[in-house]
C-alpha positions in Angstrom: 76.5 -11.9 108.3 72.8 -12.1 109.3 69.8 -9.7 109.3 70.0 -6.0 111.1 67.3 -3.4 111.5 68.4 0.0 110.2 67.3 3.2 112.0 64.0 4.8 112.6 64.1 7.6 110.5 61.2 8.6 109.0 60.7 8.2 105.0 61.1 12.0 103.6 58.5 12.2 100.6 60.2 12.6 97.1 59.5 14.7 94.8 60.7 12.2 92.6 57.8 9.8 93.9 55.9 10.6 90.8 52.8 8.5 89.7 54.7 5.7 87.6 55.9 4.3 90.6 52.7 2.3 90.0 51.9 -0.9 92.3 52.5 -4.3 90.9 48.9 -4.8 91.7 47.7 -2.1 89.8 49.8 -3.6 87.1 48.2 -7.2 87.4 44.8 -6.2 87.1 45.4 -4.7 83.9 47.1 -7.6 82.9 44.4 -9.6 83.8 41.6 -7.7 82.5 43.6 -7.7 79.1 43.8 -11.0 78.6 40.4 -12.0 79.7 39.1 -9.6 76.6 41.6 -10.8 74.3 41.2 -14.8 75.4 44.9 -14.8 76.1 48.2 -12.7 76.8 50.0 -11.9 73.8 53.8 -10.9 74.7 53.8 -7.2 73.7 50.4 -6.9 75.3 51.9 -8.0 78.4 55.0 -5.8 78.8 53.3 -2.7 78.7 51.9 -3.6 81.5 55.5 -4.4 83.4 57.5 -1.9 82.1 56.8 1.7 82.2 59.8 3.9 80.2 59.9 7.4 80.0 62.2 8.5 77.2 62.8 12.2 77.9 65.8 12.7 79.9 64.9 15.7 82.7 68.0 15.8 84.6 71.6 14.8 84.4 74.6 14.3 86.6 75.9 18.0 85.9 72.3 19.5 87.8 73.4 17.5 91.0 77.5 18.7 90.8 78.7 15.0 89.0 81.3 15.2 86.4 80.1 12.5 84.1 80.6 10.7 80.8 77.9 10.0 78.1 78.7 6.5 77.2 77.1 4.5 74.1 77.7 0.5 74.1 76.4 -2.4 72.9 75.0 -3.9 69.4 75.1 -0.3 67.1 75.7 1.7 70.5 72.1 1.1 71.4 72.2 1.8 74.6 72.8 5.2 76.9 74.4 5.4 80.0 76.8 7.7 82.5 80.2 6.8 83.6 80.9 9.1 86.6 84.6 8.3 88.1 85.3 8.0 91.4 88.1 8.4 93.9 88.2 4.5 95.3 89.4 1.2 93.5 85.7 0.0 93.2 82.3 0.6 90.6 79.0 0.2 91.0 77.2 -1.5 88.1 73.2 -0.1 88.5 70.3 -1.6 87.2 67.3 0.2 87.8 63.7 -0.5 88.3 61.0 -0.4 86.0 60.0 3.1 85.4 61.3 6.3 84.3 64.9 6.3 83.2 68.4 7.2 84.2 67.6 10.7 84.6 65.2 10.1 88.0 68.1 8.8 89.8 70.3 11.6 89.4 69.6 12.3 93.2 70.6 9.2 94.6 73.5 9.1 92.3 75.0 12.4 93.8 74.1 10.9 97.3 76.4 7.1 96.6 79.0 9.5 95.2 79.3 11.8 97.8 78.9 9.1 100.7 81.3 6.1 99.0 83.6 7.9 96.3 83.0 4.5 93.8 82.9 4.9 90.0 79.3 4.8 89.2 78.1 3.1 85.9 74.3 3.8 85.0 72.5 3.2 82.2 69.0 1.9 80.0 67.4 -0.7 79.1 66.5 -0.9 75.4 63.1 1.2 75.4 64.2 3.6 78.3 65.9 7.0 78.0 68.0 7.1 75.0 68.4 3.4 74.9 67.0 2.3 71.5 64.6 -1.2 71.6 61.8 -2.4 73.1 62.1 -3.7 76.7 61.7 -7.4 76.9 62.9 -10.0 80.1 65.8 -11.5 77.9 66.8 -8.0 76.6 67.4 -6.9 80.2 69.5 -9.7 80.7 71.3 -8.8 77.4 71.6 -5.3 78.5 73.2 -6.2 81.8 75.7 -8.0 80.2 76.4 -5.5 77.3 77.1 -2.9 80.2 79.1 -5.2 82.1 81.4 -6.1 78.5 81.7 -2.1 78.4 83.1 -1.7 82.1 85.8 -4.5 81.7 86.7 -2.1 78.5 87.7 0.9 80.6 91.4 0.5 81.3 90.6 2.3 85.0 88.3 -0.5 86.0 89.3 -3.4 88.1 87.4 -5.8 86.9 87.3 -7.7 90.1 85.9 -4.7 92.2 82.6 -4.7 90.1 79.6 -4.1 92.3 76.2 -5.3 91.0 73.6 -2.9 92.3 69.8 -3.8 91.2 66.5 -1.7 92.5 63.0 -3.4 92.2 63.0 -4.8 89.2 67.0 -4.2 88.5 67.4 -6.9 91.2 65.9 -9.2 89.4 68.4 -8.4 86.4 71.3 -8.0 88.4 70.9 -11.7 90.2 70.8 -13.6 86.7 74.0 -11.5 85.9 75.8 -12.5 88.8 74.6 -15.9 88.4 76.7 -16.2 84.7 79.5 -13.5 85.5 80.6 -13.4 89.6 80.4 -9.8 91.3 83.1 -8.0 93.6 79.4 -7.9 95.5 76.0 -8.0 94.7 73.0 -5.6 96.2 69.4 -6.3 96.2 67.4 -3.6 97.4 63.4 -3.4 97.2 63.5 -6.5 95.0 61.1 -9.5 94.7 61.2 -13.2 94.7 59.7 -13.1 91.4 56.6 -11.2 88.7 54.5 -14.1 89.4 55.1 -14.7 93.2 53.5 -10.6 93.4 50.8 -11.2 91.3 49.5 -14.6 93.3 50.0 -11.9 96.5 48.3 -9.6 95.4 45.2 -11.4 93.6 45.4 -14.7 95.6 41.6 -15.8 93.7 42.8 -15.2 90.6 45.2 -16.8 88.2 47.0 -14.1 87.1 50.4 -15.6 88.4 49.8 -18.4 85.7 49.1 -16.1 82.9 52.3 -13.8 83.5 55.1 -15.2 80.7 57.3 -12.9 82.2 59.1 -14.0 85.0 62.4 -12.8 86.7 62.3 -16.3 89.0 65.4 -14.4 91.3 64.2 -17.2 94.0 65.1 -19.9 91.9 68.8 -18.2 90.7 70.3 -16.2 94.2 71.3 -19.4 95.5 73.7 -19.9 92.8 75.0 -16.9 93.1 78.9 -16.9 94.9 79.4 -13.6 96.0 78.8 -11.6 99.2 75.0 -10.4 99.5 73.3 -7.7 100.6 69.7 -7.9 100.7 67.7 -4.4 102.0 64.1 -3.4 101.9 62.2 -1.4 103.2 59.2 -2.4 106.1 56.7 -0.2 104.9 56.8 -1.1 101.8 53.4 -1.3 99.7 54.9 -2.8 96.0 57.1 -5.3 97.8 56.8 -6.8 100.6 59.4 -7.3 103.3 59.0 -11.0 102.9 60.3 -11.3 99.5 63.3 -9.5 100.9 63.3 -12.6 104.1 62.8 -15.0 101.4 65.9 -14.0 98.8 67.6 -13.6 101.8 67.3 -17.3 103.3 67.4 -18.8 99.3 71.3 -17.2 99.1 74.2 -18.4 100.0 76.5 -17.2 102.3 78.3 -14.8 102.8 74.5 -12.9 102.9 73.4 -10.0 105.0 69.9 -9.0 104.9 69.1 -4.9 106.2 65.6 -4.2 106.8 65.5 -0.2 106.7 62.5 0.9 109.1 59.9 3.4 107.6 61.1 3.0 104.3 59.0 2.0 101.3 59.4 1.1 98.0 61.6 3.9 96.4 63.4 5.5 99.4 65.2 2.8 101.7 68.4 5.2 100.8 67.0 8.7 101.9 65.4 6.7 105.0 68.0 4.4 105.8 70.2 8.2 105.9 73.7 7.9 107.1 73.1 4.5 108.7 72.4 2.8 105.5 75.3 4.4 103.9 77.5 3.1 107.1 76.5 -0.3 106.0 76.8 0.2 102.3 80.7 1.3 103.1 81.6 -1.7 105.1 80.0 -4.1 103.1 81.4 -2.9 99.7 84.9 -2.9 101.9 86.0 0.6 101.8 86.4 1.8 105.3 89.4 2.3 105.7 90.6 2.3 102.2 91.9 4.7 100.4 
C-alpha cells in the first residue's frame, strides 16, 4: 500500500477541543513529580494521571440525527455503549482515547455514518461514561474483548467484516485486540508507539519512561498483527508525534498503508482530512462500490 499525504485543508477548531485533551507531557510531569514525593509510583497513583474520564453523558446519537441502541455487555452489564445500524455489510468496532466518554464523539460518529453507511459499535471503558470500574491497562484490554464477544452476538453482524478502529490511546487497545482475535481491518489513527516511548520524548533528562508501569508497548505487538492496516496521523500534531505514526507503520506487516493528514493535530485528522480522508477510509474498508 505505502504512505500518502492527505490534503491541505486547514484544521477547523472544535468546540469539542475542550481542556482534557491534555498533553502527554503535561501528564508525565505530574507523574513524575508524584512519585518523587511519594518515593515511588503506586498503581492507582499513576492512572489518574493517564486516564482522564468524564462520567456525565452530554450528548447522544439522537442530537446529531443517529437512530441508536443503548447496549449493556459484559461481566454484570458493566459497561455502556451505542449500537447504531448501518446500511453496508460491515461495523466499525471504536476504541476511543483517553478522555471524556462516548458522548464527545457523537460528532464524528454522525460524520462515519453519513460518509460510509457501516454499523457503528461505541462504547466505555470501565470508569468512563456509564461504564462501571476503574480504568486500568488490562481492563481496557478486557473491555475490548467484552465488546467484541457482544458484536459476534448480534445475529446482523458478520463477524468477519469487523473493523477495529482505535484513537490515541484506543489504538493502543485495539492493536492488542487484533493481535489475539484477527480484524476485517484494523485503523490506527493519532496513536503512539507506546506510554513510555512519549514520556522519554518529552522529558529526555528524566527517567520518567522507567517509572511508567503502564505501558501499551503497540511497537512491540503491530507486527503480529495479520490484517490490512491503516495507520493516519496528523503532521501538526503536539501530543503525538508524526513519527510514532512512521514508526508503527514500518513495525506492521503488510498489507499496511500509512496516511499522513496535513494540518491536522491530535483530535481532528477526520474534520481536516474532510472528504479526502473519508475517500480513503471507503476504499480501504472496501465499500466503493458495494452495496
Amino acid at each position: 500500500m505505502g504512505e500518502a499525504v492527505v490534503g491541505a485543508v486547514q484544521p477547523r477548531r472544535s468546540g469539542n477541543h475542550r481542556a482534557w485533551y491534555a498533553t502527554l507531557a503535561t501528564v508525565t510531569a505530574l507523574v513524575l513529580a508524584g512519585s518523587l514525593l511519594m518515593g515511588g509510583i503506586g498503581l492507582p497513583f499513576e492512572e489518574r494521571f493517564i486516564y482522564f474520564p468524564a462520567r456525565a453523558l452530554v450528548a447522544t446519537p439522537a442530537d446529531v440525527g443517529l437512530p441508536f441502541e443503548e447496549v449493556r455487555f459484559g461481566e454484570d452489564g458493566r459497561l455502556h455503549g451505542w449500537f447504531i445500524s448501518g446500511s453496508r455489510d460491515v461495523t466499525i468496532l471504536w476504541f476511543h482515547g483517553n478522555a471524556g466518554n462516548i458522548s464527545h464523539r457523537v460528532e464524528l460518529l454522525a460524520r462515519l455514518h453519513r460518509a460510509l453507511g457501516v454499523n457503528l459499535f461505541i462504547f466505555d471503558y470501565q470508569g468512563y461514561g456509564l461504564s462501571g470500574g476503574r480504568p486500568t491497562e488490562r481492563g481496557t484490554y478486557a473491555d475490548a474483548r467484552a465488546a467484541l464477544a457482544y458484536l459476534r452476538t448480534r445475529p446482523e453482524i458478520d463477524p468477519r467484516r469487523i473493523v477495529y478502529f482505535g484513537k490515541s490511546l484506543g489504538g493502543a487497545v485495539a492493536v492488542e485486540l487484533a493481535t489475539a482475535e484477527i480484524p476485517y481491518r484494523l485503523i490506527v489513527q493519532s496513536s503512539f508507539t507506546g506510554i513510555r516511548d512519549l514520556a522519554r520524548l518529552h522529558y529526555p533528562f528524566l527517567p520518567v519512561h522507567g517509572l511508567l508501569r503502564t505501558e501499551y508497548p503497540s511497537i512491540e505487538r503491530i507486527g503480529s498483527v495479520q490484517a490490512p492496516i491503516l495507520v493516519a496521523h496528523g503532521d501538526a500534531d503536539d501530543v503525538v508525534p508524526v513519527d510514532h505514526a512512521r514508526r508503527l507503520y514500518e513495525a506492521a506487516a503488510e498489507p499496511k498503508r500509512l496516511e499522513v493528514v496535513r494540518g491536522a493535530r491530535h483530535p481532528n485528522v477526520l474534520s481536516a482530512g474532510g472528504d479526502c480522508y473519508l475517500a480513503l477510509l471507503r476504499a480501504f474498508l472496501g465499500l466503493d462500490g458495494r452495496s
